[in-house]
N, CA, C and O of each residue as an XYZ file, in Angstrom:
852
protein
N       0.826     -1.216      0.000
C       0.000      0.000      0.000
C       0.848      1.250      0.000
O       0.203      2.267      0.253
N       2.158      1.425     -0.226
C       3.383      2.484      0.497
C       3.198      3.204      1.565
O       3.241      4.434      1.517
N       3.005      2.636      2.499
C       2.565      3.250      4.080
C       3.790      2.299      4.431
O       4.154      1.256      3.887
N       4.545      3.314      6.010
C       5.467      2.515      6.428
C       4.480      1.632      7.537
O       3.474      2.112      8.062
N       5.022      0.160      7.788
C       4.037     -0.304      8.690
C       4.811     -0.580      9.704
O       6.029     -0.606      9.532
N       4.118     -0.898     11.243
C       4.335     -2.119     11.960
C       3.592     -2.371     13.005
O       2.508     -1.825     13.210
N       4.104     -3.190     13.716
C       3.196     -3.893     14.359
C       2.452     -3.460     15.906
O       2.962     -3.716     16.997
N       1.489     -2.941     15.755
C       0.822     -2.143     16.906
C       0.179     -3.175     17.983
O      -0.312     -4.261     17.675
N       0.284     -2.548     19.557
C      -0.092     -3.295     20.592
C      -1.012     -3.053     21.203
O      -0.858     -1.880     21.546
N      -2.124     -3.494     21.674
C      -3.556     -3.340     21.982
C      -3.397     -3.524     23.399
O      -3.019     -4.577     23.911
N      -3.703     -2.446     24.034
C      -4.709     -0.828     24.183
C      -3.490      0.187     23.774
O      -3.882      1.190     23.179
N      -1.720      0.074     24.047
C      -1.194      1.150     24.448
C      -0.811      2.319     22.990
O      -0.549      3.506     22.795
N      -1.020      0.872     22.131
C      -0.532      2.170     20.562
C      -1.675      2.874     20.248
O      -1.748      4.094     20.393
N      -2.551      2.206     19.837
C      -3.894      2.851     19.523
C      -4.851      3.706     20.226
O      -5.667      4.357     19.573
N      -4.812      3.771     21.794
C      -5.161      4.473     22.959
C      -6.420      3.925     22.690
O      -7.191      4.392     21.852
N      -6.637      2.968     23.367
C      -8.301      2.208     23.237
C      -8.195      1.452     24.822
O      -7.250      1.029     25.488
N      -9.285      1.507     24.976
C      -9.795      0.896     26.383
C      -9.717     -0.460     26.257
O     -10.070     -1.002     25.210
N      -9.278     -1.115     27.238
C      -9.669     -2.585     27.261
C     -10.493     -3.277     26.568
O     -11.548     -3.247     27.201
N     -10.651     -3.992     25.470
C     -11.753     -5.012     25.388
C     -12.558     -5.657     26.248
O     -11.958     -6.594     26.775
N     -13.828     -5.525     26.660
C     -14.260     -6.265     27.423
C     -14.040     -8.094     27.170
O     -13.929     -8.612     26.059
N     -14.022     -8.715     28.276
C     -13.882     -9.811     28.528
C     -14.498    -11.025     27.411
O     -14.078    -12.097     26.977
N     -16.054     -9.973     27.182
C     -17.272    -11.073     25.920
C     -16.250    -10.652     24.718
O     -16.078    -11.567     23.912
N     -15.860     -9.990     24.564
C     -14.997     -9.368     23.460
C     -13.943    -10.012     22.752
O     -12.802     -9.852     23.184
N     -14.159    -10.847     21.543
C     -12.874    -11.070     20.824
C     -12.004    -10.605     20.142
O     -12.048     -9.417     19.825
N     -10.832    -11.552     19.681
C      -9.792    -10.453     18.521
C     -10.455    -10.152     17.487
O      -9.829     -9.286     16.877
N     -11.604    -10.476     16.861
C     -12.432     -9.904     15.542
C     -12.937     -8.628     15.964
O     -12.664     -7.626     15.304
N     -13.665     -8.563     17.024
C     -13.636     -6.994     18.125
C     -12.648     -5.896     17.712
O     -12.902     -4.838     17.136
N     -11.502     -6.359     18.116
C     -10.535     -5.356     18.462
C      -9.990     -4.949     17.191
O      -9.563     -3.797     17.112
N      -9.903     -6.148     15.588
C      -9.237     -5.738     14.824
C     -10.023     -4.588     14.214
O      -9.420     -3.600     13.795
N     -11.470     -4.690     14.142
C     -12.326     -4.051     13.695
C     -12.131     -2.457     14.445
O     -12.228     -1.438     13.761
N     -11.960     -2.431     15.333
C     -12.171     -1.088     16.358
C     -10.314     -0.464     15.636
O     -10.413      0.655     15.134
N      -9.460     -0.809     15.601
C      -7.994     -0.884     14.839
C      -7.946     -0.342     13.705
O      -7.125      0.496     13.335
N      -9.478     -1.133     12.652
C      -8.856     -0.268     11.458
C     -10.347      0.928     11.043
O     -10.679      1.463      9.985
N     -10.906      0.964     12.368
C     -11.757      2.776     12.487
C     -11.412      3.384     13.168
O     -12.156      4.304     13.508
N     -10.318      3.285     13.687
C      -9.253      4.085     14.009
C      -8.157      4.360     13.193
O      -7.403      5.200     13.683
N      -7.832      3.927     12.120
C      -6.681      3.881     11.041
C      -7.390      4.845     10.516
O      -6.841      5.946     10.472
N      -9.046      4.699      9.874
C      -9.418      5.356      8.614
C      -9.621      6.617      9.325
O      -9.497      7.611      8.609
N      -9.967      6.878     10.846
C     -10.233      8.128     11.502
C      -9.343      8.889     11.942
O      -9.553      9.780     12.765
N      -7.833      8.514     11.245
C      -7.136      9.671     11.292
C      -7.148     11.096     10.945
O      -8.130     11.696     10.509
N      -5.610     11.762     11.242
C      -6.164     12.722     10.003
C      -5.479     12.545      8.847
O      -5.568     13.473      8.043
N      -4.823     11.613      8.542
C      -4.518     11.136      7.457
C      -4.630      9.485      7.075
O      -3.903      8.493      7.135
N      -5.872      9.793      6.686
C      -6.639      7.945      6.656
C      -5.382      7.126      5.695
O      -4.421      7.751      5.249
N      -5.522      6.077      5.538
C      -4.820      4.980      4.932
C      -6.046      4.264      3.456
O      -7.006      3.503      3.577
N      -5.663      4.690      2.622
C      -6.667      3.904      1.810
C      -6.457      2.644      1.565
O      -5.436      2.186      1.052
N      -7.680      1.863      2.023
C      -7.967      0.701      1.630
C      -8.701     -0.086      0.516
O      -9.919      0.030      0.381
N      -8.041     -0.794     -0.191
C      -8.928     -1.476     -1.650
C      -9.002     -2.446     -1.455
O      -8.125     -3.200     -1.878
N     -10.557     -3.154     -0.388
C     -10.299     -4.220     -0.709
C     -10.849     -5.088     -2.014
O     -10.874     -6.319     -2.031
N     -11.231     -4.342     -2.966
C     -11.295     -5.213     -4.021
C      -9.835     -5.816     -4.836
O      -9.419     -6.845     -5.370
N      -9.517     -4.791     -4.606
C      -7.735     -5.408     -5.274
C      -6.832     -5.849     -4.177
O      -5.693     -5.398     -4.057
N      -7.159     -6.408     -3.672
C      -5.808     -6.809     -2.840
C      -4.672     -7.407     -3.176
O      -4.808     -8.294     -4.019
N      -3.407     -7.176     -2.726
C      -2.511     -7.761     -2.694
C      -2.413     -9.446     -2.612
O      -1.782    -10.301     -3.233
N      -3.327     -9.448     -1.571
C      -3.279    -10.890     -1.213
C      -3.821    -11.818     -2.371
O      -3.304    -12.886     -2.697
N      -4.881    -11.279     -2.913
C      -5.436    -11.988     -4.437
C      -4.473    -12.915     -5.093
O      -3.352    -12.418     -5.196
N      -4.621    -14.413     -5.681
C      -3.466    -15.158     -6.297
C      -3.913    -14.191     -7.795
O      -4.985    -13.689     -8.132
N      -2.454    -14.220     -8.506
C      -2.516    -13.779     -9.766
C      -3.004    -14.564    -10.566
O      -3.169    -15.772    -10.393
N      -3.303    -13.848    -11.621
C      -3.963    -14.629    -12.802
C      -3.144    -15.110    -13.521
O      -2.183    -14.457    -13.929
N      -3.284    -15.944    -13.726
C      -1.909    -16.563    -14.886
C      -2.647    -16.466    -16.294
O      -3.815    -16.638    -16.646
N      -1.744    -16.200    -16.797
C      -1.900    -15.464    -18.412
C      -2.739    -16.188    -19.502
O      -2.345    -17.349    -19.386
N      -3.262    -16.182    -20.060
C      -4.042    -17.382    -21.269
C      -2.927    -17.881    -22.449
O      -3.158    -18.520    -23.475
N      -1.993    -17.504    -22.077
C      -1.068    -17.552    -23.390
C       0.665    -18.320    -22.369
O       1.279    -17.575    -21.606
N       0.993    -19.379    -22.536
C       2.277    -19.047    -21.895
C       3.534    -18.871    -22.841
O       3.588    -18.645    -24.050
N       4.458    -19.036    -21.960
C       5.528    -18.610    -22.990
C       5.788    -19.358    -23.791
O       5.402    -19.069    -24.924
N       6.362    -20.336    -23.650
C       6.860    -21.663    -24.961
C       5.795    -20.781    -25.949
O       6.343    -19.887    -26.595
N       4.424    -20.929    -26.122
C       3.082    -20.214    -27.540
C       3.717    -18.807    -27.943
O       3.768    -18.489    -29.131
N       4.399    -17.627    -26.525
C       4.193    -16.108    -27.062
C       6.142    -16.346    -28.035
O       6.591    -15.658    -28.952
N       6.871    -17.661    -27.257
C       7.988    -17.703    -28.013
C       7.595    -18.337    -29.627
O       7.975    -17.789    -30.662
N       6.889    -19.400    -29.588
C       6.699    -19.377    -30.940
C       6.031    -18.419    -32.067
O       6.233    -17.973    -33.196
N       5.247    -18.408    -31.169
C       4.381    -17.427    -32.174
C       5.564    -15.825    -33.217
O       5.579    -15.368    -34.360
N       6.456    -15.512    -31.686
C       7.573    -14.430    -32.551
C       8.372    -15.500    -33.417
O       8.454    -15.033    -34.553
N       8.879    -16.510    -33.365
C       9.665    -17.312    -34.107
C       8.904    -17.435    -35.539
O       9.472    -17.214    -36.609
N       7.334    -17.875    -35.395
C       6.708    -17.767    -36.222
C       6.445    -16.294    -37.540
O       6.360    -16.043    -38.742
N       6.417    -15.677    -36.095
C       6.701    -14.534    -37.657
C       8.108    -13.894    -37.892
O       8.205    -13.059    -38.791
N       8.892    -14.131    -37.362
C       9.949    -13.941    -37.564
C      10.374    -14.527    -39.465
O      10.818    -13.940    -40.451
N       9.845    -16.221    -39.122
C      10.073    -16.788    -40.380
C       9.566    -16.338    -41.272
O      10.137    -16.219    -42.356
N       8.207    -15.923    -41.022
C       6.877    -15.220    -42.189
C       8.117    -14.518    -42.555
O       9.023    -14.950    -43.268
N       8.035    -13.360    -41.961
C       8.900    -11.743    -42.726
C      10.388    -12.588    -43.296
O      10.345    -12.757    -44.514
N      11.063    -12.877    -42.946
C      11.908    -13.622    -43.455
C      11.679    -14.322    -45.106
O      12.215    -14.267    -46.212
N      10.810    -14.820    -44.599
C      10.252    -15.579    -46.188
C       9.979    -14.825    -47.428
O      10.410    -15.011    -48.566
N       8.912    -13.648    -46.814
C       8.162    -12.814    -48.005
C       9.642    -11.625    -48.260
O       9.734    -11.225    -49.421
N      10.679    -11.115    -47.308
C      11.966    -10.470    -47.674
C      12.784    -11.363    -49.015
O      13.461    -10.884    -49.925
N      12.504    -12.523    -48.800
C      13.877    -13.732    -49.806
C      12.686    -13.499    -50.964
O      13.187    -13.171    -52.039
N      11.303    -13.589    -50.990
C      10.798    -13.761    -52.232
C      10.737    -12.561    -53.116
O      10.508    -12.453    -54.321
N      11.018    -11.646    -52.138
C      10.472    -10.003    -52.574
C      11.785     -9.627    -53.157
O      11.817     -9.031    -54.234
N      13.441    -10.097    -52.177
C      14.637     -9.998    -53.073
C      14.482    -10.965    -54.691
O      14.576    -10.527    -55.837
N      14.252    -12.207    -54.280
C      14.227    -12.626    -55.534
C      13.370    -12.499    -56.940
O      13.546    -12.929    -58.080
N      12.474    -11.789    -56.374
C      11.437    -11.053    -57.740
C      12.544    -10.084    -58.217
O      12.970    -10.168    -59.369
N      13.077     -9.041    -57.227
C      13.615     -8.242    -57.404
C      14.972     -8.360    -58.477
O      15.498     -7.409    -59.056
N      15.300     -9.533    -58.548
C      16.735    -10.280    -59.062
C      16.512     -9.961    -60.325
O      17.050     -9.170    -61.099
N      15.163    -11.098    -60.455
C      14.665    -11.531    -61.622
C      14.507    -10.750    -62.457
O      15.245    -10.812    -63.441
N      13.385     -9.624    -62.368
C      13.090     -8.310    -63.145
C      14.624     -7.935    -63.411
O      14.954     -8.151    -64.577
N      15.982     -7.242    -62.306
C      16.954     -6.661    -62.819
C      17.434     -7.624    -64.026
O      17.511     -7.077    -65.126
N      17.738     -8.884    -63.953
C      18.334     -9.665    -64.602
C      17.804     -9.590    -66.196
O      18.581     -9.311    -67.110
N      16.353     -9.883    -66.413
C      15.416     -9.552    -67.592
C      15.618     -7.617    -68.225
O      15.606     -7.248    -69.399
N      15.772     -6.795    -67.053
C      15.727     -5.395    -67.669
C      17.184     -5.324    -68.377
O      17.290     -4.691    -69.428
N      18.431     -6.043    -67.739
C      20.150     -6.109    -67.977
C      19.545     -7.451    -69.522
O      20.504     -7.342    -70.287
N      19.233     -7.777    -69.736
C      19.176     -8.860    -71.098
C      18.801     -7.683    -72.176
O      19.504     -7.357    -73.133
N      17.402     -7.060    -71.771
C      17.468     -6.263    -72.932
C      18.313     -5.185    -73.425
O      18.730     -4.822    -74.525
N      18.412     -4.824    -72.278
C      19.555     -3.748    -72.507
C      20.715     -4.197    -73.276
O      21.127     -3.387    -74.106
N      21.405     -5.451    -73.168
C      22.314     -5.827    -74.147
C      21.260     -6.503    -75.464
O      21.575     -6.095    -76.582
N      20.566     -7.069    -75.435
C      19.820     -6.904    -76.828
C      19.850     -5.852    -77.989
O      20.096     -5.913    -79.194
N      19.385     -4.551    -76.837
C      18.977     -3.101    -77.666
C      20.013     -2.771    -77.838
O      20.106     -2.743    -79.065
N      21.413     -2.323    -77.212
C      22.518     -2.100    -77.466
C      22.254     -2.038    -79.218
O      21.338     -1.496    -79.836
N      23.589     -2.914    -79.785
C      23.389     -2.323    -81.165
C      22.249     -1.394    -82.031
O      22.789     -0.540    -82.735
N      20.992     -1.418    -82.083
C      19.909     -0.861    -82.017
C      20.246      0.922    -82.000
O      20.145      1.896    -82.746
N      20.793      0.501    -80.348
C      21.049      2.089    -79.599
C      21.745      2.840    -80.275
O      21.408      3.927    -80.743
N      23.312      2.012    -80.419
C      24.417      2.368    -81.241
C      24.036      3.272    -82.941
O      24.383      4.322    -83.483
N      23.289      2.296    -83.209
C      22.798      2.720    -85.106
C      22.145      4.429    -84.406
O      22.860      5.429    -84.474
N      20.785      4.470    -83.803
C      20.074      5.228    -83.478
C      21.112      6.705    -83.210
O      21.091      7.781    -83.807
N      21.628      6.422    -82.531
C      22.793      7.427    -81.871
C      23.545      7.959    -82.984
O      23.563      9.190    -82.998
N      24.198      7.365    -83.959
C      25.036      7.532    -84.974
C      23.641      8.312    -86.206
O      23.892      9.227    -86.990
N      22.393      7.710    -86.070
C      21.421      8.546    -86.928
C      21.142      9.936    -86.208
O      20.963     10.921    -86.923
N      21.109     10.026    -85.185
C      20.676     11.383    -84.489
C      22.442     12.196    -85.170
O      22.511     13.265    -85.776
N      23.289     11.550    -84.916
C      24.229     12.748    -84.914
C      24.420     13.114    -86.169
O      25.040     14.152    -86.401
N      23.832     12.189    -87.370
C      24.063     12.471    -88.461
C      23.282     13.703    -88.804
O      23.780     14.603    -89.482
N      21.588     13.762    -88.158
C      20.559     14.630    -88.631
C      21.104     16.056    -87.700
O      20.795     17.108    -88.260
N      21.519     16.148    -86.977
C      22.003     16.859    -85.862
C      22.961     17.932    -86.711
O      23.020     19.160    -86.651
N      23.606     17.072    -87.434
C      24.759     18.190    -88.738
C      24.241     18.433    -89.693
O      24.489     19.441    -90.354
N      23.353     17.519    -90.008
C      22.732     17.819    -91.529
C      21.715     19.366    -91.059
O      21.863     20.426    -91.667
N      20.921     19.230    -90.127
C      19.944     20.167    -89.466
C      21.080     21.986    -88.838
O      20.640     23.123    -88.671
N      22.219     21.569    -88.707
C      23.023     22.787    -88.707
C      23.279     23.237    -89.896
O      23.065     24.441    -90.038
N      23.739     22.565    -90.963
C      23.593     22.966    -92.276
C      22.996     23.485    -92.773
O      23.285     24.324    -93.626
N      21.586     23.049    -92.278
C      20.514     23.281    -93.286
C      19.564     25.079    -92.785
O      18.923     25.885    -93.459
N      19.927     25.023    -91.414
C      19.289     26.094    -91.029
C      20.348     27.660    -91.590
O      20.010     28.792    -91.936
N      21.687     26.985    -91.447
C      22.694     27.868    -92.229
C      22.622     28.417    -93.718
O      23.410     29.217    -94.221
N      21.548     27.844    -94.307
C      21.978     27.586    -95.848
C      21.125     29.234    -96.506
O      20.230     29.981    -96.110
N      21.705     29.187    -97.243
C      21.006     30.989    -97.946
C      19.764     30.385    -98.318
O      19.414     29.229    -98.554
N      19.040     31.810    -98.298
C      17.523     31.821    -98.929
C      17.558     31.391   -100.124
O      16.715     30.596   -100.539
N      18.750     31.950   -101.017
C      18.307     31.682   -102.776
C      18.438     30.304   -102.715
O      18.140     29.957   -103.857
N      18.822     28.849   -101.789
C      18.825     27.713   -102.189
C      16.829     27.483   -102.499
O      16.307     26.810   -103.388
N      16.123     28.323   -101.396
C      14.675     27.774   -101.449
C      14.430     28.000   -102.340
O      13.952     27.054   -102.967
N      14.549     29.479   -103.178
C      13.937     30.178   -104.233
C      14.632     29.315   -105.543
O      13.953     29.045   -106.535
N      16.117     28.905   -105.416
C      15.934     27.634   -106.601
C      15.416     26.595   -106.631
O      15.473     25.978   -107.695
N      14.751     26.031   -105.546
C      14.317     24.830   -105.316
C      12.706     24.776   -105.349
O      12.098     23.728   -105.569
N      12.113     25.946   -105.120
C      10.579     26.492   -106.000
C      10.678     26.378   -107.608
O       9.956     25.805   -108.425
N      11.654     27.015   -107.721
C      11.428     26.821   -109.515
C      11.782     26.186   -110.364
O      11.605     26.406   -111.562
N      12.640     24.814   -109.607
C      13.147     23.308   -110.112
C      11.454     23.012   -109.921
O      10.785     22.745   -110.919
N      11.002     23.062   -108.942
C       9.716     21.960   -108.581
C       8.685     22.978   -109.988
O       7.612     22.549   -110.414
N       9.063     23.768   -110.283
C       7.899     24.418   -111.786
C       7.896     23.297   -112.741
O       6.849     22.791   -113.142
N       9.449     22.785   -113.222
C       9.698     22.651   -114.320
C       9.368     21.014   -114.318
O       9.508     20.260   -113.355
N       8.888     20.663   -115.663
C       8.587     19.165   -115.678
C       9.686     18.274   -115.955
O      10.737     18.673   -116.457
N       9.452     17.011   -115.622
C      10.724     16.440   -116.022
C      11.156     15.562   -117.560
O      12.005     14.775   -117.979
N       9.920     16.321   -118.029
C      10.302     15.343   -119.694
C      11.668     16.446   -120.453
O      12.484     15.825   -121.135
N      11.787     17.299   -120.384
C      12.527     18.021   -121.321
C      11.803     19.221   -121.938
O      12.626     19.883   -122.570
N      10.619     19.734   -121.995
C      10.241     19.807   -122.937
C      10.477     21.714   -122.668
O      10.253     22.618   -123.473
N      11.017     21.803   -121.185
C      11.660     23.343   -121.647
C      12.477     23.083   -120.117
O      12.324     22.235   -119.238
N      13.435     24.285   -120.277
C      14.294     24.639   -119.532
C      14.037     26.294   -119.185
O      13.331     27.237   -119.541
N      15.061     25.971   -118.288
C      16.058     27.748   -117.704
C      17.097     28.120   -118.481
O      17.684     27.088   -118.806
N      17.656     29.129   -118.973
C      18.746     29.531   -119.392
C      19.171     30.779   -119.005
O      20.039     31.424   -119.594
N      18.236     31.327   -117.468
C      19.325     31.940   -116.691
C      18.295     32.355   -115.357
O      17.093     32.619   -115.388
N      19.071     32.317   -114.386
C      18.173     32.760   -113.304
C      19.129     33.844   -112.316
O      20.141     33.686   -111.633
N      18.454     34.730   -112.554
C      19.114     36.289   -111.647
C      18.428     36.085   -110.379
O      17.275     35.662   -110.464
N      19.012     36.348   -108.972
C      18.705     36.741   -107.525
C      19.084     37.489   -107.097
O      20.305     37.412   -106.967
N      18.654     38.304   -106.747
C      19.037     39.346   -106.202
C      19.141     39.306   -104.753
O      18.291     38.556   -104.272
N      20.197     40.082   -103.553
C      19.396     39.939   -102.074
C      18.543     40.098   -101.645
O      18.435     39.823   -100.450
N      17.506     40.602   -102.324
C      15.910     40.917   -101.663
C      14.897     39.939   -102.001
O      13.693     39.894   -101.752
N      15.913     38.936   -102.819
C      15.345     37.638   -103.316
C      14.275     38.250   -104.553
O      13.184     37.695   -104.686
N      14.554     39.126   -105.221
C      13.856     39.339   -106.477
C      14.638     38.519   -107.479
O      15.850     38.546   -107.695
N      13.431     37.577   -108.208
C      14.070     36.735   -109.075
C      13.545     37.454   -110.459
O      12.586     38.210   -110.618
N      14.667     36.873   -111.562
C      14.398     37.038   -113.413
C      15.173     35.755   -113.493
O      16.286     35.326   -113.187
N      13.597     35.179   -114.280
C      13.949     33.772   -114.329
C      13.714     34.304   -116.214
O      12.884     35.049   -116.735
N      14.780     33.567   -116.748
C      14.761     33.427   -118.641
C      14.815     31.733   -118.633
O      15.298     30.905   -117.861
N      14.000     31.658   -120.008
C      14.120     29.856   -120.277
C      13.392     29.937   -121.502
O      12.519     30.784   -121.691
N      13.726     29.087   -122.325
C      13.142     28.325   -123.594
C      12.264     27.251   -123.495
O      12.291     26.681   -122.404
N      11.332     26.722   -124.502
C      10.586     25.537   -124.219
C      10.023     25.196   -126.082
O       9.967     26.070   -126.947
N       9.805     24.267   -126.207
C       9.783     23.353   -127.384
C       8.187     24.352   -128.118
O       8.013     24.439   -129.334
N       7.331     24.914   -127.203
C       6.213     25.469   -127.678
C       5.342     26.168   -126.792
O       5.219     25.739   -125.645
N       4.840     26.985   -127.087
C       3.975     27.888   -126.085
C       3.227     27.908   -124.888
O       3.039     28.703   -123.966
N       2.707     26.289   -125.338
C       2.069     25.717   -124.241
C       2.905     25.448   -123.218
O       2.612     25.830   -122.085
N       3.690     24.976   -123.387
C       5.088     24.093   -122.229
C       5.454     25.419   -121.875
O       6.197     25.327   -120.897
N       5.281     26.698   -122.219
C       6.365     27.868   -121.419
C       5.225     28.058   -120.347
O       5.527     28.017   -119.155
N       3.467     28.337   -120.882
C       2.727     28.635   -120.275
C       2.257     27.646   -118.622
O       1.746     27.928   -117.539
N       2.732     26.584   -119.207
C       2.453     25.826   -117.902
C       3.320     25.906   -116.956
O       2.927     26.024   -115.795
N       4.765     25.856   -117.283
C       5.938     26.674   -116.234
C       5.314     27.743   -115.582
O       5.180     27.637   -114.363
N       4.827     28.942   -116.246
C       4.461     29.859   -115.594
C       3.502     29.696   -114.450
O       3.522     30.308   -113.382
N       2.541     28.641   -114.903
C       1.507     28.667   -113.943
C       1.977     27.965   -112.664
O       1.859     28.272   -111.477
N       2.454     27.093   -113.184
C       3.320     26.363   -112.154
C       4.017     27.277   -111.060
O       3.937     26.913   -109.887
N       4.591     28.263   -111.327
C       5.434     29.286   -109.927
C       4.377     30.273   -110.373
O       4.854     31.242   -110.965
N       3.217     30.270   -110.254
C       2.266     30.924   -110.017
C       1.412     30.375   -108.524
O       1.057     30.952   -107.496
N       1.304     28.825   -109.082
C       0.679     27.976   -107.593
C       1.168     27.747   -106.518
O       0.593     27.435   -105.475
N       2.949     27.982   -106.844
C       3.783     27.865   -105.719
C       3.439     28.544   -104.415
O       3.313     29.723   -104.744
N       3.199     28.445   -103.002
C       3.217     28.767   -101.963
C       4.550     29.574   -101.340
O       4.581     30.110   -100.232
N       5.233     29.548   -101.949
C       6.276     30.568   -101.474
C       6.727     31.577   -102.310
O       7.262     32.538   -101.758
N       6.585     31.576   -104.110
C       6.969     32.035   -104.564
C       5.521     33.746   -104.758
O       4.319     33.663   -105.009
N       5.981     34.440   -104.623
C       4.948     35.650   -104.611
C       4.845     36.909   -106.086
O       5.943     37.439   -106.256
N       4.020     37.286   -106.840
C       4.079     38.522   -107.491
C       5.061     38.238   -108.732
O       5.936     38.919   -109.266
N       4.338     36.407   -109.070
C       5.127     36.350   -110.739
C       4.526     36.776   -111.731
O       3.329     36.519   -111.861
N       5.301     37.627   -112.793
C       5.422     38.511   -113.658
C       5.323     37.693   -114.893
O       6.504     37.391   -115.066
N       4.572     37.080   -115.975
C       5.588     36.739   -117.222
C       5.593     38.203   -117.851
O       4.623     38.930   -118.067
N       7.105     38.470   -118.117
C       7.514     39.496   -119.061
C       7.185     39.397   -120.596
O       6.569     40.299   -121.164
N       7.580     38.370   -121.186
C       7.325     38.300   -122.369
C       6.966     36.728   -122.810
O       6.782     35.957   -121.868
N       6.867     36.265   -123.970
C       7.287     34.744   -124.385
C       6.660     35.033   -125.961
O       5.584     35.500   -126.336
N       7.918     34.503   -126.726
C       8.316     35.194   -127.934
C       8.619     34.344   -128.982
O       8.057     33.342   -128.539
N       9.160     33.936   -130.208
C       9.628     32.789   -130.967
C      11.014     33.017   -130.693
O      11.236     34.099   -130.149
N      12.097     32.226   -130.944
C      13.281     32.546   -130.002
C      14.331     32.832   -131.190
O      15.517     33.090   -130.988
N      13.629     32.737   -132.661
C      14.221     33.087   -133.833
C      15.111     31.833   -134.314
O      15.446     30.849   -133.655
N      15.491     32.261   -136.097
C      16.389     31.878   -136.353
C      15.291     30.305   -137.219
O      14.074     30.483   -137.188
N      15.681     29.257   -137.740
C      14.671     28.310   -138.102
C      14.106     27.636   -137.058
O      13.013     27.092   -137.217
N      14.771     27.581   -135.858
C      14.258     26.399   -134.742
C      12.989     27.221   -134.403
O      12.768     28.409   -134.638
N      12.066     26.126   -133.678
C      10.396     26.719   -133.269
C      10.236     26.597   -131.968
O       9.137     26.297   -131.503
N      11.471     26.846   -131.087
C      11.829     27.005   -129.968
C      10.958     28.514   -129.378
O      11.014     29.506   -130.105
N      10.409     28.567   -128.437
C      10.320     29.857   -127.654
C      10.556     29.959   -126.628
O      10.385     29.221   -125.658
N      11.171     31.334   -126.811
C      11.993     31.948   -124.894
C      10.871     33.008   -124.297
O       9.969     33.690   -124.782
N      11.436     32.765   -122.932
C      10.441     33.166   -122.296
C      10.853     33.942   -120.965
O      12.000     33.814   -120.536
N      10.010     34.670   -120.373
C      10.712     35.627   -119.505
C       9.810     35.913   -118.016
O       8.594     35.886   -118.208
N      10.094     36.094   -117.038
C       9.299     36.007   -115.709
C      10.120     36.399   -114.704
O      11.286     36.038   -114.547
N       9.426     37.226   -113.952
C       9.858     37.913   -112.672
C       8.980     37.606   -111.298
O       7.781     37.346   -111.202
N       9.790     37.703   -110.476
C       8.762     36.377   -108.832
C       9.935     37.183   -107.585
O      11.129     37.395   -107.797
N       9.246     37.488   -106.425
C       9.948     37.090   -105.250
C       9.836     36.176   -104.346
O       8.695     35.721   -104.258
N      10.841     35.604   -103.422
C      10.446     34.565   -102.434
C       9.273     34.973   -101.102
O       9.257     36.162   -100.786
N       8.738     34.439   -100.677
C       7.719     34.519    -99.673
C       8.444     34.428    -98.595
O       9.096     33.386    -98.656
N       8.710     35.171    -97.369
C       9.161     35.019    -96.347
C      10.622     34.996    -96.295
O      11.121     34.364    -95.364
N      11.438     35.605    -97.177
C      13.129     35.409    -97.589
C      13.714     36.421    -96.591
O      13.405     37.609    -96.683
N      14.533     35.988    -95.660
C      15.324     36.741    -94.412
C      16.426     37.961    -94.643
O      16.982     38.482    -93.676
């Protein structure tokens, strides 16, 4: 109870009168502890919990609460080895492809660096390459007329001259860098017989590029 105790003597500790004679020790212990609680500092008593009570012994003993940790000890143990060895597996399968793809990678890499220079080139390259490359895409590919001179200027004002087998074939050139999307404000100047016995005609046209820097 943490009270210091000991052992008290009946009448002289407690200051109590004699027990009468009819009077037993169940008497006196009783009169002992209403005098304990009628101090001025009572002693609390529980007797529902006592000390003296035998303990309860546990529903579980040890040898069961030792297995049972042994028991999961092994569990976690088990699902750690399966969870490393998934883990193996996948690295082992992701390291296969990777040497698979390898060569693959290699080609890929060697294509990027190729487009990588070609694409510095190309952003480098003068305007008049576009503005010749509009008026290649005019011309057809049978023969049946040409260029025989193309002036550029830096403001990208073109004088395009060319011959063609007959009137029609000059006229469709024309229309042709007429439909063009980049080429702007084509002119035919003239288209003429080109003299002499041949039935050749030359022909004449003025154009600027669309958007030329």
């Amino acid at each position: 109870m943490g009270a210091p105790l000991r052992l008290c003597e009946l009448p002289a500790d407690l200051d109590v009168s004699p027990a009468p004679a009819t009077e037993g020790p169940a008497t006196a212990l009783a009169q002992a502890a209403a005098l304990a609680c009628g101090a001025s500092r009572p002693t609390a008593i529980d007797f529902l919990h006592s000390r003296l009570a035998p303990k309860k012994r546990p529903r579980l003993g040890r040898r069961t609460v030792w297995a049972a940790a042994a028991a999961a000890v092994l569990a976690a143990g088990a699902y750690l080895y399966l969870d490393w060895r998934s883990m193996r597996q996948e690295v082992l399968r992701l390291r296969g492809q990777m040497a698979s793809s390898a060569p693959a990678a290699e080609r890929a890499g060697e294509l990027v660096d190729r487009i990588a220079f070609a694409g510095g080139w190309h952003d480098r390259r003068p305007p008049m390459l576009d503005c010749l490359l509009e008026i290649t895409r005019a011309f057809p590919q049978e023969g049946r007329v040409w260029a025989t001179s193309v002036a550029v200027r830096e403001d990208m004002q073109v004088l395009l001259t060319g011959k063609s087998v007959n009137e029609a074939a000059a006229m469709d050139v024309l229309d042709r860098l007429k439909s063009s999307p980049r080429l702007v404000n084509v002119k035919p100047l003239y288209i003429r017989q080109a003299g002499g016995t041949a039935r050749e005609v030359s022909f004449a046209a003025s154009m600027n590029l669309r958007g030329a820097r």
